[in-house]
PyMOL commands that place a pseudoatom at each C-alpha (Angstrom):
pseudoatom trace, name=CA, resn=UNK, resi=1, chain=A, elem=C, hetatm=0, pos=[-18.146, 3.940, -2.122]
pseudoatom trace, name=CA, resn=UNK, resi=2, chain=A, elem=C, hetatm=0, pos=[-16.595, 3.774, 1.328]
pseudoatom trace, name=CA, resn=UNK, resi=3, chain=A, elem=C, hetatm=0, pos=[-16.880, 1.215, 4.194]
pseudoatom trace, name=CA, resn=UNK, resi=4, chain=A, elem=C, hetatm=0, pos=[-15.073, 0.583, 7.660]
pseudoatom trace, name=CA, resn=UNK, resi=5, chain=A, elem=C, hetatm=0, pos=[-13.158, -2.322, 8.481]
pseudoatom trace, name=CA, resn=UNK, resi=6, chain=A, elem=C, hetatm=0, pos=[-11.232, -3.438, 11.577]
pseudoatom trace, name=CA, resn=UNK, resi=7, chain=A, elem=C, hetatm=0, pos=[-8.346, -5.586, 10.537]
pseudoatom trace, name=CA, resn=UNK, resi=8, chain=A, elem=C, hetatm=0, pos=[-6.561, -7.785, 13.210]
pseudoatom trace, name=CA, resn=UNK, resi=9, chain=A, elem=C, hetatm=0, pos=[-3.067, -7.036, 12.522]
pseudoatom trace, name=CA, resn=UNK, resi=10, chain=A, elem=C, hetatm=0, pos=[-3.126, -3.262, 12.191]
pseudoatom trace, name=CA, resn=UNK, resi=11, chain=A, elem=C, hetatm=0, pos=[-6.554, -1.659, 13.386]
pseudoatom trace, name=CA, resn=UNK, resi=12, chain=A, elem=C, hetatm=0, pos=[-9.365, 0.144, 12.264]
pseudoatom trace, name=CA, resn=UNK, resi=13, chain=A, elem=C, hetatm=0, pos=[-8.665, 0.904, 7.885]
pseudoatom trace, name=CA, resn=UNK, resi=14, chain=A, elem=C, hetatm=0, pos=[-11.064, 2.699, 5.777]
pseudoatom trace, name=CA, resn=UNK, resi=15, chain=A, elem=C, hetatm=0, pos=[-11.797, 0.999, 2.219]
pseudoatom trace, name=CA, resn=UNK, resi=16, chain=A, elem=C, hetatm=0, pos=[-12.644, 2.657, -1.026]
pseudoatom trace, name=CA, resn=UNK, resi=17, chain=A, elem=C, hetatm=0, pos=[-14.286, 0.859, -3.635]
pseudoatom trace, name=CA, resn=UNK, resi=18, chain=A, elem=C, hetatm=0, pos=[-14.964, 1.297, -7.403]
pseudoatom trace, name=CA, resn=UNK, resi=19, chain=A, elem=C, hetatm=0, pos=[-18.676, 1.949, -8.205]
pseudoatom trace, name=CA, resn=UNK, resi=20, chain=A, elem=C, hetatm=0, pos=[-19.253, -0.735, -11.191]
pseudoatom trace, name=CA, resn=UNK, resi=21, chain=A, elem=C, hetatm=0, pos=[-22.685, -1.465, -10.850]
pseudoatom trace, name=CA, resn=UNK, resi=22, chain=A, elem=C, hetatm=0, pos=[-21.799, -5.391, -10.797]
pseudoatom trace, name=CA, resn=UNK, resi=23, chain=A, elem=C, hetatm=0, pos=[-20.612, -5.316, -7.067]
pseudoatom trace, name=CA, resn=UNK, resi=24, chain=A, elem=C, hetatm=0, pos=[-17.953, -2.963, -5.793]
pseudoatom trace, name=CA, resn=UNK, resi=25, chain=A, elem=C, hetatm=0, pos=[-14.523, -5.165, -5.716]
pseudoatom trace, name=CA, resn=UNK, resi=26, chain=A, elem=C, hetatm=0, pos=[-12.193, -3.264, -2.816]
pseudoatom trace, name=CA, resn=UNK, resi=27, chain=A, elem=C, hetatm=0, pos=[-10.036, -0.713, -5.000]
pseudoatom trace, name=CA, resn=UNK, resi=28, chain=A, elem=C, hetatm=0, pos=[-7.801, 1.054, -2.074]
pseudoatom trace, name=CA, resn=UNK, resi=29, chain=A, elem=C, hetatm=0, pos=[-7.924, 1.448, 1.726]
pseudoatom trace, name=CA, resn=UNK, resi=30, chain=A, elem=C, hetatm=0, pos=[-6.206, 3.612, 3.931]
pseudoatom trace, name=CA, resn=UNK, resi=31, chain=A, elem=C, hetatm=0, pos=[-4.622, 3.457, 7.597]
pseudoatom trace, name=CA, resn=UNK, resi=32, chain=A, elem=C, hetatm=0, pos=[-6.458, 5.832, 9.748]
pseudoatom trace, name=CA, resn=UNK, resi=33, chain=A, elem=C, hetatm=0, pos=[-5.879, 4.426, 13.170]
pseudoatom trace, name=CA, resn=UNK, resi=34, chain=A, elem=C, hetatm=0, pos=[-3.492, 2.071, 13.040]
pseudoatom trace, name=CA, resn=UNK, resi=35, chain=A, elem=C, hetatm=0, pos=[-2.511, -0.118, 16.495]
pseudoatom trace, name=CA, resn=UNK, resi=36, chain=A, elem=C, hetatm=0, pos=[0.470, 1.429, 18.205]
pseudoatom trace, name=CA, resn=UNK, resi=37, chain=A, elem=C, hetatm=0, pos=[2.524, -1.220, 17.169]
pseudoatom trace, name=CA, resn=UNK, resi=38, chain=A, elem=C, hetatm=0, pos=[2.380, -0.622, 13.675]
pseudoatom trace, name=CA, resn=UNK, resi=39, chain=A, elem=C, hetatm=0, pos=[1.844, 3.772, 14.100]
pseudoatom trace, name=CA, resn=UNK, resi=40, chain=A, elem=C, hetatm=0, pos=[4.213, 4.141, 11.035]
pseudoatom trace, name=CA, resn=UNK, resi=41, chain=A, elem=C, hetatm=0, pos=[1.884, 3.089, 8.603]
pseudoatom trace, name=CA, resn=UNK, resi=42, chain=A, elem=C, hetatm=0, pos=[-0.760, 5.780, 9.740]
pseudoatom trace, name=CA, resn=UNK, resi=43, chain=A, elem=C, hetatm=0, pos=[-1.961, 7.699, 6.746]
pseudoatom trace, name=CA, resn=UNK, resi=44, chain=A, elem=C, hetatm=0, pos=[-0.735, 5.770, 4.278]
pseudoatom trace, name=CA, resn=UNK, resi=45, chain=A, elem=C, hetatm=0, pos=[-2.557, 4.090, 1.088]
pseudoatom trace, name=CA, resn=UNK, resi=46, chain=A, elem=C, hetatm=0, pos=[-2.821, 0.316, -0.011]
pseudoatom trace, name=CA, resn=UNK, resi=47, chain=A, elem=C, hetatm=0, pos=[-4.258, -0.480, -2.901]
pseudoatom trace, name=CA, resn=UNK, resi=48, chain=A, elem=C, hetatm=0, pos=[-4.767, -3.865, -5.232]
pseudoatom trace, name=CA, resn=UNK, resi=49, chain=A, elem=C, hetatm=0, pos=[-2.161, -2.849, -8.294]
pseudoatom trace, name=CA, resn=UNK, resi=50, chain=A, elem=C, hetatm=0, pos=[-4.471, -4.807, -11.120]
pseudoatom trace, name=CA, resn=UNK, resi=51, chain=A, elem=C, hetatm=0, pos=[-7.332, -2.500, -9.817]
pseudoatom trace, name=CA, resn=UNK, resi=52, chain=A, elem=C, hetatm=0, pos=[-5.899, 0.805, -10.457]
pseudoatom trace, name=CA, resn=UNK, resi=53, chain=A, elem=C, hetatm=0, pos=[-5.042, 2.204, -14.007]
pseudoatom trace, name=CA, resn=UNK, resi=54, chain=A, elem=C, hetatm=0, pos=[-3.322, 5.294, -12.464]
pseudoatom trace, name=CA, resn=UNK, resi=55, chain=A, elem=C, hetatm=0, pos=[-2.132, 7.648, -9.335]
pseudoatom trace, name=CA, resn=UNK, resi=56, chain=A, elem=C, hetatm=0, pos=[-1.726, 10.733, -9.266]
pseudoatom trace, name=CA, resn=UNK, resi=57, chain=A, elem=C, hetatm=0, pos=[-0.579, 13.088, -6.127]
pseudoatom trace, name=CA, resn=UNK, resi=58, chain=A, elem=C, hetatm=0, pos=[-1.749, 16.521, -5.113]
for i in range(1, 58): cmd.bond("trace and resi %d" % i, "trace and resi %d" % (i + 1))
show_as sticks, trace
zoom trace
């Protein structure tokens, strides 16, 4: 599950949640288009560390 979400500080983010079936707590969201201000954090991840049991990279 995906959803948009403008944040004040840094722009437009996208946010990924976990599909539970008891509501869908925000898992991980990403910088897409981040303000100028704060470009250097464009692509990267953010995620809530109790909410994940693992990463991996591709």
């Amino acid at each position: 599950m995906s959803a948009r979400s403008h944040k004040i500080r840094v722009g437009q983010v996208e946010i990924y949640a976990e599909d539970t079936g008891q509501g869908s707590p925000a898992v991980v969201w990403t910088y897409e288009d981040p303000y100028s201000a704060v470009a250097q954090i464009k692509g990267h991840v953010a995620f809530y560390p109790d909410r994940v049991d693992e990463i991996a990279e591709h």
